[in-house]
C-alpha positions in Angstrom: 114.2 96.7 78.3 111.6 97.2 75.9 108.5 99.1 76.3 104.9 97.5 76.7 102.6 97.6 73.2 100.7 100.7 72.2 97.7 100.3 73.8 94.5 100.9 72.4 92.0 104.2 73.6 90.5 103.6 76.9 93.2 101.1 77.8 95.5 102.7 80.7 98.6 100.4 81.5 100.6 102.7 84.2 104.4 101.5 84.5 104.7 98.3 83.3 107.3 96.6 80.6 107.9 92.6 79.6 110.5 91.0 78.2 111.0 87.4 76.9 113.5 85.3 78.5 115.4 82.3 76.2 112.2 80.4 76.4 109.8 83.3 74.9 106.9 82.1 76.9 108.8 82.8 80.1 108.4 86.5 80.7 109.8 88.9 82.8 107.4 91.9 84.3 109.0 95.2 85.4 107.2 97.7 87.0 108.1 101.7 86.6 107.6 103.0 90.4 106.2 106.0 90.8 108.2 108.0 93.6 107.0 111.5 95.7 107.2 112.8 99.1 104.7 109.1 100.4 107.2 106.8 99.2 106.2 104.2 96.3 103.2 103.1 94.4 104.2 100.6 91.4 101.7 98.4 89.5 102.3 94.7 90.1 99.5 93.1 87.4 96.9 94.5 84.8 95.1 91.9 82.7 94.3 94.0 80.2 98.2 93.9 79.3 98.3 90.7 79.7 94.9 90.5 77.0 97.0 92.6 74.9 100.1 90.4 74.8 98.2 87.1 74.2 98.4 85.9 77.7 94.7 85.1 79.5 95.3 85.0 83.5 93.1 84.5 85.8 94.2 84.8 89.3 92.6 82.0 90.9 94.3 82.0 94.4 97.3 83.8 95.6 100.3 82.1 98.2 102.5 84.4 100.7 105.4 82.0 101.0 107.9 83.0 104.2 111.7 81.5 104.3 113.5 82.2 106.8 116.7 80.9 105.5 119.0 81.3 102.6 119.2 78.1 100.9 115.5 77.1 101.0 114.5 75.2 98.1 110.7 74.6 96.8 110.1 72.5 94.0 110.4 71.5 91.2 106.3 71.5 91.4 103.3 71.1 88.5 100.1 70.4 87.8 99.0 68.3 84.9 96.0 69.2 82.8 93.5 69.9 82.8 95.0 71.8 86.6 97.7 73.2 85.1 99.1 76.6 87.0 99.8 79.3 85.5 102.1 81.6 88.0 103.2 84.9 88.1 105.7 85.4 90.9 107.4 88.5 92.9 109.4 88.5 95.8 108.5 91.3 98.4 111.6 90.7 100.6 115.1 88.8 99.9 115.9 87.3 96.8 115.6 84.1 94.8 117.1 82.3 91.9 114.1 81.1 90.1 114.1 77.9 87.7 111.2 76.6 85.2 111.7 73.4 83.0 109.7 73.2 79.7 107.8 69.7 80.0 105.4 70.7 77.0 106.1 67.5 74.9 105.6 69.9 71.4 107.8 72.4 72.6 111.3 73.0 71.1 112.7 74.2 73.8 111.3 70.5 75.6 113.6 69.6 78.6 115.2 73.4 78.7 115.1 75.2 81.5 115.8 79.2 82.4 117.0 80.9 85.6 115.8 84.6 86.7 116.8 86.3 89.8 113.9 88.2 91.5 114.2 90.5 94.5 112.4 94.1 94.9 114.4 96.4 94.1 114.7 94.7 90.5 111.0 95.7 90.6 110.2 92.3 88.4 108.2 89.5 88.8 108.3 86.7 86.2 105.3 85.1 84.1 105.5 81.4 84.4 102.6 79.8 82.0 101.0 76.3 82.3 103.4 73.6 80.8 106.6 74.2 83.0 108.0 72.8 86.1 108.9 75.4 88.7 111.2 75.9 92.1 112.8 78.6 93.2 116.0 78.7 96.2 116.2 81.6 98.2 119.5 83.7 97.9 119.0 85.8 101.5 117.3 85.0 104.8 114.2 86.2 105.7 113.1 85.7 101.8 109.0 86.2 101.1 107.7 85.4 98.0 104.1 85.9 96.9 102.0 83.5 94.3 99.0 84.7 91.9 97.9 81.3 90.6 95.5 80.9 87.3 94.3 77.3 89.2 93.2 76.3 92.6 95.6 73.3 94.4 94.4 69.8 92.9 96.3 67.3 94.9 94.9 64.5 92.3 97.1 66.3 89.4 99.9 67.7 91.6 103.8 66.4 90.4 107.3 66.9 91.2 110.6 66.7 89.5 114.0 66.1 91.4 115.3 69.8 92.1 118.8 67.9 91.7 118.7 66.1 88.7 122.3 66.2 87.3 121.0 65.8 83.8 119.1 69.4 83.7 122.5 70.7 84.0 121.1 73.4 86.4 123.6 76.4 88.4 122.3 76.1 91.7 124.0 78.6 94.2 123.7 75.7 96.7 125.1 72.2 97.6 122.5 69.3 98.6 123.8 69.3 101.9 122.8 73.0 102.3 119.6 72.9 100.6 117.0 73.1 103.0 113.8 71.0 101.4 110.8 68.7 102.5 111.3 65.2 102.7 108.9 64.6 99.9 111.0 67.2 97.4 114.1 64.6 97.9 111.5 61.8 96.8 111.3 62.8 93.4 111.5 61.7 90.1 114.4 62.7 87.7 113.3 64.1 84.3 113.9 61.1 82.8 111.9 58.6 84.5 109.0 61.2 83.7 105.7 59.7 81.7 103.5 62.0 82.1 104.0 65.6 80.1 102.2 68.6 79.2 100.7 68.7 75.0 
């Protein structure tokens, strides 16, 4: 994995490398953890790497979320402009396959969508900007992931997309009669009945 940028004096980044997934904007953090006779310290977010690497986050608000089951699917949730969420994701127990979906209209990879496993002792966390859809199915029990968001909850903008939808073409580790999902997931629209998209 690459190395972060050469920072500039008086800029410390301890540990931390990216990498760009098949959609570029899609990144992949790993941290470097530092190991002695205490255990672990690793970093887990610096904005001024994120500054240098183009990226402006602002951690708005920040969700513990608890499964207790492998199987548990979340999503595919958004928020259109001008709420759109930024996310940058790590899971601090289990493990997850997670999935975004481009929905910025411009975009050429529109419609695509790319899958990253995230558990901790990958050490990664993955970079999800404004513009995609996301969910994520836990691949253990007793899965926790945790959420820094770039925008509060704004019901008035919030959207969904069918986890399911046969035309994404996605590998899900699970059936739909093992998924384990809210009643309001199943309600959702398939990506192409969709009107309403990211510029």
């Amino acid at each position: 994995m690459p190395s972060f940028p050469q920072e500039k004096p008086g800029i410390i980044v301890e540990g931390l490398q990216v990498q760009s997934l098949n959609i570029p904007d899609i990144k992949i953090f790993r941290a470097d953890p530092k190991q002695d006779i205490r255990g672990v310290v690793l970093p887990t977010f610096n904005s001024l790497f994120f500054e240098r690497l183009g990226i402006y986050f602002q951690v708005i608000h920040e969700n513990h979320c608890v499964s207790p089951r492998k199987g548990t699917v979340r999503g595919f949730h958004y928020q259109l402009p001008p709420h759109g969420q930024a996310k940058l994701i790590r899971v601090c127990q289990g493990k997850i396959l997670d999935v975004n979906i481009d929905l910025r209209k411009s975009s050429p990879t529109f419609g695509q969508h790319v899958t990253v496993e995230l558990a901790p002792d990958s050490w990664n966390q993955v970079f999800v900007p404004v513009g995609f859809a996301h969910c994520y199915c836990t691949l253990l029990d007793h899965t926790e992931v945790i959420f820094k968001l770039g925008a509060p909850f704004a019901p008035s903008s919030a959207r969904g997309l069918a986890w399911n939808d046969p035309d994404l073409h996605i590998a899900w580790p699970i059936t739909e009669s093992e998924a384990i999902i809210l009643d309001r997931d199943l309600q959702r629209p398939r990506f192409s009945s969709l009107t309403e998209w990211f510029p």
